[in-house]
N, C-alpha and C positions, 0 to 999 in steps of 0.2 A: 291692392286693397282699395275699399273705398271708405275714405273718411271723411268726418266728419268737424267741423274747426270752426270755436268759438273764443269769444275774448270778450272782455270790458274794455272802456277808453285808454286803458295803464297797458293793457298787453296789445293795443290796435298797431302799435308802431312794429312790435316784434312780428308781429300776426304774417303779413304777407312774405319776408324772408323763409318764416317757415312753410307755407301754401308753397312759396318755390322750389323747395325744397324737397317738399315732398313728390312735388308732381318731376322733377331732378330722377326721383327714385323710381317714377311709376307709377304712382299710385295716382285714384282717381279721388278729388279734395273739391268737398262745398262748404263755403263758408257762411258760415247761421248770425254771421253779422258782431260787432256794429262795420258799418263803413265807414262814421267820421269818427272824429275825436272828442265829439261832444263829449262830457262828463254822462253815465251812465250806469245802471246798476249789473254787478256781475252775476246775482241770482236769474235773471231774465237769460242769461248767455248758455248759463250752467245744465239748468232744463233745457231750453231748446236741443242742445248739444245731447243730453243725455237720454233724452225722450225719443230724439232720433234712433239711436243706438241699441236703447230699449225695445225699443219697434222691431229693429234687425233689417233697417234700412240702410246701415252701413254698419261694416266690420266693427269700426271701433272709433273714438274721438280723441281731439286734444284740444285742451281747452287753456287759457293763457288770462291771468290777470296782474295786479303789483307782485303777491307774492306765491300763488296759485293755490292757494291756502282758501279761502271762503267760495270760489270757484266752483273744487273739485268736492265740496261740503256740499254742496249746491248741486253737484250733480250726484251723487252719492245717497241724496234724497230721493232718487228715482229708485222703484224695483228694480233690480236686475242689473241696477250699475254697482261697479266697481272700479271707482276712481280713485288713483294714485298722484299726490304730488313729489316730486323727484327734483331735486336740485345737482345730482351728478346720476353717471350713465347705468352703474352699478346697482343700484336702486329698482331703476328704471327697467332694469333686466329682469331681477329675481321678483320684481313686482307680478311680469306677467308668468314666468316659469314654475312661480309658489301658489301665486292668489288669483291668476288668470283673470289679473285687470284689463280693461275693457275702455277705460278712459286714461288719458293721461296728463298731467296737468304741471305747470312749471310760472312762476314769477319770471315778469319781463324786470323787475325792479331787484332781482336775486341773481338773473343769470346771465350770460349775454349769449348773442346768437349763435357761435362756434359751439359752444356747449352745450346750448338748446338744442343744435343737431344733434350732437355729440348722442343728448339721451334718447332724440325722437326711433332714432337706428339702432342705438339697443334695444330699446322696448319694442318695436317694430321688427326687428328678426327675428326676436325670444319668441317659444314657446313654451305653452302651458304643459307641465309635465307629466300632471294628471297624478295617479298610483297617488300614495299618502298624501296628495295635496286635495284631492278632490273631495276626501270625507270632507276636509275642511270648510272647503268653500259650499257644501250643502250645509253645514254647520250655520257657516256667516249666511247662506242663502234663508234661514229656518229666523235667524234674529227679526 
């Protein structure tokens, strides 16, 4: 797959464990920044990440701040996203297999990085199930 990975200053430190992690698994991963640790705002992170996605320039994103909470709000404001934040891997699953989320978002401040994997490869196997789930998400696509 190719994705797409963003973060604020709070999730910069988790950010690269998981870039390796994923490209570990195969997958092809550009990062929409920041690079330092400057303080910075995570709506700027949220769009880029998610406008991408929107585009259909890559698969799908993930995107990282303290709690991945105003992040995935932030990407979520884009048409056509549907971002998930997930603090264990179970979540992270039925996210994409129910609501065929498309972004996925987690606290560097909530999680640590065994776990971080933990949900990036659930969500990341899952797929979207379709049949009864699909009215749905034209439903959420129509709000």
């Amino acid at each position: 797959m190719k994705l797409a990975i963003g973060s604020d200053h709070v999730g910069l430190e988790l950010k690269p464990t998981i870039i390796d992690y994923l490209k570990e698994l195969g997958h092809q991963v550009e990062d929409f920044g920041p690079t330092t640790n400057q303080r910075t705002d995570y709506p700027k992170y949220g769009k880029k990440v998610a406008e991408a996605v929107a585009a259909g320039d890559y698969d799908g994103g993930i995107l990282i701040c303290g709690t991945g909470v105003g992040i995935s709000i932030s990407a979520n404001k884009v048409k056509g996203i549907r971002a998930v934040v997930c603090s264990e891997p179970y979540s992270a699953k039925l996210s994409k297999e129910h609501n065929n989320t498309n972004i996925l978002a987690f606290g560097s401040r909530v999680i640590g990085s065994e776990l971080a994997k933990m949900i990036v490869k659930e969500w990341l196997e899952a797929s979207f199930e379709g049949g009864r789930h699909a009215n749905r998400i034209k439903m959420i696509d129509q709000i």
